[in-house]
C-alpha positions as CSV (number, residue, x, y, z in Angstrom):
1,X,-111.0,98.4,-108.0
2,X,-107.8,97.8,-107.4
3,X,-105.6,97.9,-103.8
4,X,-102.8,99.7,-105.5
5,X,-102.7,101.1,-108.9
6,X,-99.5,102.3,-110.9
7,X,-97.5,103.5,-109.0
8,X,-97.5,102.2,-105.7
9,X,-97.3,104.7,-102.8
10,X,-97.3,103.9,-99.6
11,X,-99.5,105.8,-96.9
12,X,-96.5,107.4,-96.2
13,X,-96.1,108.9,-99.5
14,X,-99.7,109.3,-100.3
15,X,-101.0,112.9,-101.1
16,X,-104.1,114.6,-100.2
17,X,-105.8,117.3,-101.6
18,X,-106.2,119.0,-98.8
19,X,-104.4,120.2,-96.3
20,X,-104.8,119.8,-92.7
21,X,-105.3,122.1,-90.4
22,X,-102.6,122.4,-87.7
23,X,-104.6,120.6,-84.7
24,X,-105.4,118.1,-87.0
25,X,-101.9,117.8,-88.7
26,X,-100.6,117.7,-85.3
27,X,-101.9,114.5,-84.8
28,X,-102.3,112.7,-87.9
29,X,-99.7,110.0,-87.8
30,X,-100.6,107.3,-85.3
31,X,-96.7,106.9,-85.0
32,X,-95.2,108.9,-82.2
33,X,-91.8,109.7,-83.3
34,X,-90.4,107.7,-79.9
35,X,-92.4,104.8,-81.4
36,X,-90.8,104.6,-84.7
37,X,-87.5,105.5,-82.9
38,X,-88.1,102.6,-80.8
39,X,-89.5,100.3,-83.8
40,X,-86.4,100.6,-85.6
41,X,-84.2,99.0,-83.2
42,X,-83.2,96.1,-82.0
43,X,-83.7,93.5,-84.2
44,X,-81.4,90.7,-84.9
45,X,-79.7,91.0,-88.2
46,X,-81.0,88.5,-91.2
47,X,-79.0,86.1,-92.3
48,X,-78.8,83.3,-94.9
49,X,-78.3,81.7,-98.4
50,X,-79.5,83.4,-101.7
51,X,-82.7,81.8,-102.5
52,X,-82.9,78.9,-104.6
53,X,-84.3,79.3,-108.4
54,X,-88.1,78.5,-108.3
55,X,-88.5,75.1,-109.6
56,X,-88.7,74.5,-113.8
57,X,-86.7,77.7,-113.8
58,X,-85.2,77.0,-117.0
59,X,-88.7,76.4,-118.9
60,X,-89.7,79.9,-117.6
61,X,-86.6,81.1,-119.5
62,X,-87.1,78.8,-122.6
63,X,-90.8,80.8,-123.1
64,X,-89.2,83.7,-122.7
65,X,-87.1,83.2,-125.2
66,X,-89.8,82.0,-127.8
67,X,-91.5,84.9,-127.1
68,X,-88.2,86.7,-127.7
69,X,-87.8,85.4,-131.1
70,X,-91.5,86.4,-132.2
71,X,-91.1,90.3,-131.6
72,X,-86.8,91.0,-132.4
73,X,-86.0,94.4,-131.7
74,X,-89.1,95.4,-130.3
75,X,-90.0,96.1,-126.1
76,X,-92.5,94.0,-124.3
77,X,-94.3,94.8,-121.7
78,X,-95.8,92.4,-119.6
79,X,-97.6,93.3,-116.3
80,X,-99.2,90.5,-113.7
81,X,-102.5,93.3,-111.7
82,X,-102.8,94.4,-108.8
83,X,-104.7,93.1,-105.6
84,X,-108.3,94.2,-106.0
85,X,-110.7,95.3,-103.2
86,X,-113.4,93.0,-102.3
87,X,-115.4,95.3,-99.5
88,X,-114.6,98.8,-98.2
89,X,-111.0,98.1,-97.3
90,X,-110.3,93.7,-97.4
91,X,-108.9,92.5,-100.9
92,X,-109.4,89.3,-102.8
93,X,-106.5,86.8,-102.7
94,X,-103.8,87.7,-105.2
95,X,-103.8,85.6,-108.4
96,X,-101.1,86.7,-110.7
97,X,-101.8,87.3,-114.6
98,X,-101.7,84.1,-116.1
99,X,-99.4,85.3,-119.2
100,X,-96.9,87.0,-116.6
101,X,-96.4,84.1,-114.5
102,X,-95.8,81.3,-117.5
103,X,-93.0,83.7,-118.1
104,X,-91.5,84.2,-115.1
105,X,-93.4,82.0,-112.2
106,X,-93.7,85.0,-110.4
107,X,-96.4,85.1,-107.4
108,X,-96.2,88.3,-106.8
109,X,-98.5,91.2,-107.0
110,X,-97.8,94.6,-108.8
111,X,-94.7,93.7,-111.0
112,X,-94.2,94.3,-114.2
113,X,-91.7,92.0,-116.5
114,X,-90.1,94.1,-119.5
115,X,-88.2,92.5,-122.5
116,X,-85.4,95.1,-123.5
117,X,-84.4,94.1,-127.1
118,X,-80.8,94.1,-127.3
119,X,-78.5,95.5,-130.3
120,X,-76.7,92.3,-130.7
121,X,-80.5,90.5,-131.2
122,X,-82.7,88.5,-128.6
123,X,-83.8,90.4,-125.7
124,X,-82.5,91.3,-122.2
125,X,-85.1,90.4,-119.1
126,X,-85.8,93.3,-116.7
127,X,-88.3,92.4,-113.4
128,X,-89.7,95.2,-112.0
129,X,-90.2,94.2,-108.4
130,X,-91.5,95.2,-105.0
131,X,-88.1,95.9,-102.6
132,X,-88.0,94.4,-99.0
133,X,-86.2,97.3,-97.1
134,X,-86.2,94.9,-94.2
135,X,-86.0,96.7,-90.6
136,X,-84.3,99.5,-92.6
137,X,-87.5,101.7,-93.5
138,X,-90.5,102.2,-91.3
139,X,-92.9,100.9,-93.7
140,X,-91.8,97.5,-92.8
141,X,-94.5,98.6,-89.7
142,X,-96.3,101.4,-91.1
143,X,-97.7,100.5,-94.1
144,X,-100.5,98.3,-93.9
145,X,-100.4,97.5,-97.7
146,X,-96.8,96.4,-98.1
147,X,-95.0,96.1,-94.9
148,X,-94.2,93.2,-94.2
149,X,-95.5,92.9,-90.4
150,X,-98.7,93.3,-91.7
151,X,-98.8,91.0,-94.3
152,X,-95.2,89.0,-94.5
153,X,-92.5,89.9,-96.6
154,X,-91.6,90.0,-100.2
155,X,-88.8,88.7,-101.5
156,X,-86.8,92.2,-102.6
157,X,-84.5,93.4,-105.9
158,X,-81.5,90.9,-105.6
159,X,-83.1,87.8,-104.0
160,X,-85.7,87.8,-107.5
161,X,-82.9,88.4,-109.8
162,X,-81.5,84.7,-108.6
163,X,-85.0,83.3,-107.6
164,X,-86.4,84.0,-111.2
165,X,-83.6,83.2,-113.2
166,X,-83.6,86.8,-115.0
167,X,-81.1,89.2,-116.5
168,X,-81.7,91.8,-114.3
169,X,-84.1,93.2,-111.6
170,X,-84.9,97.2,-110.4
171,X,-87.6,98.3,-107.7
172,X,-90.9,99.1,-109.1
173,X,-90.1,102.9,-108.2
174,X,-87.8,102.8,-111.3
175,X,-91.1,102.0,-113.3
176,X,-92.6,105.1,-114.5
177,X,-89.5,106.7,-115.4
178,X,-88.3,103.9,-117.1
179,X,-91.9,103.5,-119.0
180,X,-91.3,106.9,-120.0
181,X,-88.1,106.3,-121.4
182,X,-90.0,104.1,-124.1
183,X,-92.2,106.8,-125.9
184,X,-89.6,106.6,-128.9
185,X,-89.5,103.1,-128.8
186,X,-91.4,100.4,-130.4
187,X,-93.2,98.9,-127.2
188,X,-96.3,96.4,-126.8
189,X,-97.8,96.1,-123.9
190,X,-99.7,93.2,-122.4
191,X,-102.9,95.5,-121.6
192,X,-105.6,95.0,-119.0
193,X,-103.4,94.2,-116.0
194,X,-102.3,97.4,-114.6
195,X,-104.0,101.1,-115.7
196,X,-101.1,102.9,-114.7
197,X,-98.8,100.7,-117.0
198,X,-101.8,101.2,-119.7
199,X,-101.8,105.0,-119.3
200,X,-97.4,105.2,-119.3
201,X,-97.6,103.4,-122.5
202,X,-99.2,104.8,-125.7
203,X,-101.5,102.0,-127.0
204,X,-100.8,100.2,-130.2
205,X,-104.2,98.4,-130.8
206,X,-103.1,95.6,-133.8
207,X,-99.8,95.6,-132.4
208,X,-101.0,95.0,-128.5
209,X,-103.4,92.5,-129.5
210,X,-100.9,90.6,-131.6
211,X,-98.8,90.2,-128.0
212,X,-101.6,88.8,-126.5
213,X,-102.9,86.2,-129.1
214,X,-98.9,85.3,-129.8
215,X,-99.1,84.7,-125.8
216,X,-102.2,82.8,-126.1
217,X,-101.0,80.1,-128.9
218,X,-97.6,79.7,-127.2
219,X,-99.5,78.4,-124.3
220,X,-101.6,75.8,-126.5
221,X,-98.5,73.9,-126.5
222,X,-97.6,72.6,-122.9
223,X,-94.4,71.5,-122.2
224,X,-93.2,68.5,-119.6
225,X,-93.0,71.3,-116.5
226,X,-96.6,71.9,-117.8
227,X,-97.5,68.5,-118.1
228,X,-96.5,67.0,-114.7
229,X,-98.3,69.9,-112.9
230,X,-101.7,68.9,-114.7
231,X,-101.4,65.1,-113.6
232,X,-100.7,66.4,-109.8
233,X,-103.5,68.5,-109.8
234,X,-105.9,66.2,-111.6
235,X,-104.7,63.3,-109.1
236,X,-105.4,65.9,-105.6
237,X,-109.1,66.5,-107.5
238,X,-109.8,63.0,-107.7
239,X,-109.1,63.3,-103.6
240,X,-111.2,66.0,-103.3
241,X,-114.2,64.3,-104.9
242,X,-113.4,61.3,-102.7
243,X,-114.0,63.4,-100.0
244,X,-116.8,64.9,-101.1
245,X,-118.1,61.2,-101.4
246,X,-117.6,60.1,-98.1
247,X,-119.7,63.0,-97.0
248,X,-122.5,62.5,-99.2
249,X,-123.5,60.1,-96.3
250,X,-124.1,62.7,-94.5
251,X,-124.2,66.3,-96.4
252,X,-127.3,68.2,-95.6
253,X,-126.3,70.9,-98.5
254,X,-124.8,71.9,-101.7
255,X,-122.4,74.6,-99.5
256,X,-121.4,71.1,-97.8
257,X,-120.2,70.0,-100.7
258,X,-118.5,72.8,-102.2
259,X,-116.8,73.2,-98.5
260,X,-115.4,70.1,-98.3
261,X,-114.2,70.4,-102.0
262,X,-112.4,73.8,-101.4
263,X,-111.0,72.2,-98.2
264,X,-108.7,70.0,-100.4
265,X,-108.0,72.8,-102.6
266,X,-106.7,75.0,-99.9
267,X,-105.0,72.1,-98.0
268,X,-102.8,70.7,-101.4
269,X,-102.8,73.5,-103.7
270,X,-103.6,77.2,-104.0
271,X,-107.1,77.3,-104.3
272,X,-110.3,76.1,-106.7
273,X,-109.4,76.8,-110.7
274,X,-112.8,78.4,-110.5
275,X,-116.1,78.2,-108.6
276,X,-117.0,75.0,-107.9
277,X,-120.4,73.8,-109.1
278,X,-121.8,71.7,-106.2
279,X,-125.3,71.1,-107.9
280,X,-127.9,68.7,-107.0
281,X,-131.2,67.6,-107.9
282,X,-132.7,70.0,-111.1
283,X,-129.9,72.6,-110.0
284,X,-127.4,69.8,-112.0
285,X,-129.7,71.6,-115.3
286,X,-128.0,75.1,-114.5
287,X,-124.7,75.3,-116.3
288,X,-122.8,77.6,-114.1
289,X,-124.9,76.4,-111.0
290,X,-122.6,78.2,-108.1
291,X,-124.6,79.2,-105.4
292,X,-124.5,75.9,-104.0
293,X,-127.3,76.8,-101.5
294,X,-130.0,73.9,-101.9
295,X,-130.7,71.0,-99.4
296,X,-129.3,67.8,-101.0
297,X,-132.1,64.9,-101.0
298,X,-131.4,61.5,-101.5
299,X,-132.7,59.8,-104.8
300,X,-131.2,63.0,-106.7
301,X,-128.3,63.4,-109.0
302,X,-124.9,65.8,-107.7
303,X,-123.1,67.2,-110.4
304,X,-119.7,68.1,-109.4
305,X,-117.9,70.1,-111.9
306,X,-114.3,71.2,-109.3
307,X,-110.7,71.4,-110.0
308,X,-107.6,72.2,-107.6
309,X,-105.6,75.0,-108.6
310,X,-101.8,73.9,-107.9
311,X,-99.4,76.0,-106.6
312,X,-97.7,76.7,-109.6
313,X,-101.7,77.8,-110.8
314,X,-102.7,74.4,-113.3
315,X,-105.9,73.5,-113.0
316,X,-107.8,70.4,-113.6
317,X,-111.3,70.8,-114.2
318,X,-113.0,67.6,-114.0
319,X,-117.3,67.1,-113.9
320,X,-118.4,63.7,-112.0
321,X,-122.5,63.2,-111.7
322,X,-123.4,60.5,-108.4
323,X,-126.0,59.1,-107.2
324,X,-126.5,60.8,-104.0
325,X,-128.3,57.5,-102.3
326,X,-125.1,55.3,-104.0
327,X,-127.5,53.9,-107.0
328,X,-129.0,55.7,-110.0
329,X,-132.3,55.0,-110.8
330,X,-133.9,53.9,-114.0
331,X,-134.2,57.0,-115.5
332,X,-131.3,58.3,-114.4
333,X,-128.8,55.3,-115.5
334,X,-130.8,55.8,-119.3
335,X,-129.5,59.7,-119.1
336,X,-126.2,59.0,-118.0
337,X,-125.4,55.8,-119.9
338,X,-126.1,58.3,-123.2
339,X,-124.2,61.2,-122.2
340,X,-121.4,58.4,-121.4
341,X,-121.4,57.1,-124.9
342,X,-121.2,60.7,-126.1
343,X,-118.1,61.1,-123.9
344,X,-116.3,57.9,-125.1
345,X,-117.5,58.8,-128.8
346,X,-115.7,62.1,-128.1
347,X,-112.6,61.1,-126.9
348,X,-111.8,58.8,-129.6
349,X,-112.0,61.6,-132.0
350,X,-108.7,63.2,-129.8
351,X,-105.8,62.9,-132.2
352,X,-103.4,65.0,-133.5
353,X,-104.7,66.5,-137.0
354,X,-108.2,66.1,-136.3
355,X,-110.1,69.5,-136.0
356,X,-110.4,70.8,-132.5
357,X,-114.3,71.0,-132.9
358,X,-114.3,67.3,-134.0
359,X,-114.8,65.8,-130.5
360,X,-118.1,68.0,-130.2
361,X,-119.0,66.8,-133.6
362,X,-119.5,63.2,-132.8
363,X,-120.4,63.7,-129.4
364,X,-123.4,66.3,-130.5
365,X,-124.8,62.8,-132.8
366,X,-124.6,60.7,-129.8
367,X,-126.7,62.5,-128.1
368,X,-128.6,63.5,-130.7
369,X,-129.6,60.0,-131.8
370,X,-129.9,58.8,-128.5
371,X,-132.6,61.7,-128.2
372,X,-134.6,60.2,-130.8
373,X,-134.5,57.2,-129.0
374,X,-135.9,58.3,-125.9
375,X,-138.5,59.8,-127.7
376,X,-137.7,63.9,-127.2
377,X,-136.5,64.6,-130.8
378,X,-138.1,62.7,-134.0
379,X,-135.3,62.9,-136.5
380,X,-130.9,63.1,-135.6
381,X,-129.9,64.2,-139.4
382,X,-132.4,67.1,-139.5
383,X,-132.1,67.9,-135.9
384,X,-128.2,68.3,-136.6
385,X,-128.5,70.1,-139.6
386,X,-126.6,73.8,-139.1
387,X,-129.7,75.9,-139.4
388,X,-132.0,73.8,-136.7
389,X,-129.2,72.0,-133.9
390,X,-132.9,71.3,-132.0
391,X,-130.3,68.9,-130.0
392,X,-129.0,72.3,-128.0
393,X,-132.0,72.8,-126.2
394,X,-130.9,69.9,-123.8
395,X,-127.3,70.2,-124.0
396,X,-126.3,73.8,-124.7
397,X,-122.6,73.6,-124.8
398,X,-120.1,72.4,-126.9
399,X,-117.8,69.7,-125.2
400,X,-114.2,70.7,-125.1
401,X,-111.8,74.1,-124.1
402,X,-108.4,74.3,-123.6
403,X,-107.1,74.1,-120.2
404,X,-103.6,74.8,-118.2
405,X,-102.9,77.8,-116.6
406,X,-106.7,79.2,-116.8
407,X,-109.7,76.9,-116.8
408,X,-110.5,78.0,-119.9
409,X,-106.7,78.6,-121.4
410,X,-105.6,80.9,-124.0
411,X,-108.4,82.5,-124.6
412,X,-106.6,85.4,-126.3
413,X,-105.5,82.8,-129.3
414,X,-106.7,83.4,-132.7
415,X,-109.4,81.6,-133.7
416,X,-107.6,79.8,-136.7
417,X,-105.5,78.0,-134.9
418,X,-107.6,77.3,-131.4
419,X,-111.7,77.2,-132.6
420,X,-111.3,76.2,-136.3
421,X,-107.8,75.1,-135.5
422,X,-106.5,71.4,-135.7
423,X,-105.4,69.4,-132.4
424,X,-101.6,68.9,-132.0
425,X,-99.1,66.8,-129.7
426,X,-98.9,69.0,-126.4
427,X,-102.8,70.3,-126.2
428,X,-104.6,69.8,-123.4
429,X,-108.4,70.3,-123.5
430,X,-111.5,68.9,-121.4
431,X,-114.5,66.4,-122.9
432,X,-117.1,67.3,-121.4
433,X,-120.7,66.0,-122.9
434,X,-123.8,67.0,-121.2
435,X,-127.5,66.5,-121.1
436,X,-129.8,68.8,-118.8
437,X,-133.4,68.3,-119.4
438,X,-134.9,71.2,-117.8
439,X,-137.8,70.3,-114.7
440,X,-140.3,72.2,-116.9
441,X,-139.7,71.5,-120.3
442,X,-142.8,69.9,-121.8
443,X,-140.8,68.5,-124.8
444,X,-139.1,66.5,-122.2
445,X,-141.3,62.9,-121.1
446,X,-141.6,63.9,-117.4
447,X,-139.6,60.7,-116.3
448,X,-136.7,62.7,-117.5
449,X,-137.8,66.4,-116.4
450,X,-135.4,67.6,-113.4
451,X,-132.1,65.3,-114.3
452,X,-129.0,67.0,-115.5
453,X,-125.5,65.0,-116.1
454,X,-122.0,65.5,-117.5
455,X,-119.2,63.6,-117.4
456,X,-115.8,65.2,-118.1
457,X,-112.5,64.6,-118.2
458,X,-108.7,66.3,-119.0
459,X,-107.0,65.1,-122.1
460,X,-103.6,65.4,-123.4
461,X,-103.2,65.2,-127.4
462,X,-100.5,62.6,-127.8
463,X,-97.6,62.1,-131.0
464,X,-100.5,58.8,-131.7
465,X,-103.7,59.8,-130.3
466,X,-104.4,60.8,-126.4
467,X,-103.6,60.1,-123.1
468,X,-106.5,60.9,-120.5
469,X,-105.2,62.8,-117.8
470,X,-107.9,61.4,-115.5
471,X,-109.1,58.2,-116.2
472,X,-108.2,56.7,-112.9
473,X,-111.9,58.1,-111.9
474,X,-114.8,56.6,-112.7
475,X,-116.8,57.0,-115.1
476,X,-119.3,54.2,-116.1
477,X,-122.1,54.2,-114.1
478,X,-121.1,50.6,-112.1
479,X,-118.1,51.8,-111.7
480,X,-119.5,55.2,-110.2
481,X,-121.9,53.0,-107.9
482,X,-119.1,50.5,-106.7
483,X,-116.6,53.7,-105.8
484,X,-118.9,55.3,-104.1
485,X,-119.7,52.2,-102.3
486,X,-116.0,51.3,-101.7
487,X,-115.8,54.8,-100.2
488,X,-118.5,54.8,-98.2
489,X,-117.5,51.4,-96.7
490,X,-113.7,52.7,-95.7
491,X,-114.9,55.8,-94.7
């Protein structure tokens, strides 16, 4: 559900089936006319500078502009949502759509950005945006949605115009006329974000879904703006896991963790990239473990699997696996040495021209192998054969996705050129081996049964190979054991 769909009204302007009857209508609005009289005076007029261009402005414009040059003479339509509602009348937080904010860094809910195509070629950029009336409308009071003594201003029609760095900007009550201005015109529309934009503009299945997966591949590709955000949200995660650390002293549960994660989250950036998967103990054998609700026991393993979401919405997305009692047993240094290897084996194999699924390749025979050797499977070649891949049952998951805006980036991508694709200069992607053998698994020797590691990391493809994006956190089992005892020492 969403807060608002397409087109806004206000409370105001909302409509009702039915009428009222004349007692009722009588008193209806909880705004006395000498109320609103009173509300809309007396306030000290606003003053100040234009606002400033939101930083990397220019690389907002330069995507707009590739995505210009894909679809000449043709109208794009790109929308960012709406707020949705997460009980009875209380909304989630308000994430943008990730395609509509790499093209205009816009924070914003319920806009909609529009490439015009212009006669002389290229394209002219139109913002549809929320206006801020100011003290000038009682809605700045009245409306509980929008006004902006009830949940802070936005920024208004003029002010985004300079703040976004685009041709031109109307009010979002322009939209569905202008929407139906388009019927003869060639439009594609990014679809999923906003039903009212849907329903405006007749759908153009191959045509839509070519807009998307063009937006998608454009995205593979990060440029510097792109870059440095990555490094300064990898660098506040490696904080946040120091925290997390520090408290494993004394952290009774897995919603400890997590807490104390989020904590860094909300304090240097936005918020998580995703649920963070606080699991310890067998729980580390649950992929997706996010309920985060067990007691944490010392002589376990804690898989962290976190990432901060920056401000401008990057995410890192980095998986650590501690000893909660600050040394790894036997069993569980054999596990984690092997996944280790794996993930070294697998970064190597990040270099421009290799295939994308490379990394997983030898990373899968790593483990595989090293499975034979610990006795679970009998034979690596036959267990990596296509038609068996017996190796799965304890690892699942292959070992790298694309990451930048989403966690799990440009999904919408073809699959030639992401899945079966080949690795370029200006990818980012995770490595991210794993081994989970399950507490109940009888083809697992019961030494083994209940531990669950991955180690991953955030890698940039390079012009010569790759840079890893966060190697300054440790990964080699001393080196986990003598951070954690560092930390624990300071702290």
């Amino acid at each position: 559900m969403k807060r608002a769909d397409f087109p806004v009204k206000t409370p105001d302007e909302a409509k009702t089936t039915k009428k009222p009857s004349k007692a009722k209508k009588k008193d209806a609005s909880p705004y006395p006319e000498a109320l609103v009289a009173f509300m809309m005076r007396d306030w000290k007029k606003r003053e100040g500078a234009a606002p400033a261009p939101i930083r990397h402005v220019e690389a907002f414009a330069k995507r707009r502009r590739a995505l210009s040059k894909r679809f000449p003479g043709e109208t794009l339509v790109i929308p960012t949502g709406h707020e949705k509602v997460r009980a009875n009348d209380t909304h989630y937080r308000f994430r943008p759509g990730s395609d509509f904010f790499y093209l205009t860094g816009n924070l914003e809910p319920d806009c909609v950005l529009v490439l015009e195509p212009k006669a002389s070629g290229g394209h002219r950029d139109v913002l549809f945006v929320e206006p801020n009336p100011g003290r000038s409308d009682k809605t700045f009071f009245t409306d509980r949605n929008k006004g902006e003594l009830w949940v802070g201003p936005r920024l208004g029609v003029p002010e985004s115009k300079v703040r976004f760095g685009v041709h031109a900007c109307r009010a979002l009550a322009d939209l569905p006329a202008y929407l139906k201005s388009l019927a003869a015109a060639k439009t594609r529309v990014l679809r999923g974000f906003s039903d009212g934009v849907d329903r405006a503009v007749k759908a153009r299945k191959t045509e839509d879904e070519e807009l998307a997966a063009f937006l998608g591949e454009i995205r593979l590709y990060k440029d510097e703006a792109e870059i440095a955000e990555l490094e300064a949200v990898v660098a506040s995660t490696k904080r946040g896991f120091e925290d997390v650390i520090k408290r494993l002293k004394i952290a009774k549960t897995e919603r400890e963790v997590e807490g104390v994660f989020n904590l860094r989250a909300r304090v240097e950036g936005n918020d998580v990239g995703y649920g963070t998967i606080a699991a310890s103990g067998a729980n580390a054998c649950i992929l997706h473990w996010t309920r985060n609700d067990a007691p944490i026991r010392r002589g376990e393993l804690l898989l962290l699997d976190a990432g901060v979401e920056g401000h401008a919405l990057y995410t890192a997305d980095i998986t650590r696996t501690v000893p909660i009692s600050g040394k790894f047993s036997k069993e569980q240094r054999e596990v984690y040495d092997l996944v280790l290897a794996a993930h070294q084996a697998a970064l190597a194999a990040v270099k421009p021209g290799n295939d994308f699924m490379e990394p997983n390749r030898v990373a899968q025979q790593v483990l595989a192998e090293g499975l034979v050797k610990m006795g679970i499977l009998k034979d690596a070649a036959l267990a990596m054969q296509p038609d068996q891949q017996l190796q799965k049952r304890y690892t699942l998951h292959n070992v790298s996705h694309m990451l930048g805006i989403d966690v799990h980036d440009c999904a919408k991508a073809r699959q030639e050129v992401y899945r079966y694709g080949k690795l370029q200069p200006g990818m980012v992607l995770t490595v991210e081996p794993g081994l989970y053998f399950q507490p109940d698994d009888l083809t697992v020797p019961e030494r083994y049964r209940g531990i669950g590691v991955r180690i991953e990391d955030d890698v940039l493809v390079t012009e010569t190979g790759m840079r890893n994006l966060s190697q300054s956190i440790p990964r080699k089992s001393a080196d986990v054991e003598a951070w954690m005892a560092k930390l624990w020492k300071s702290g």
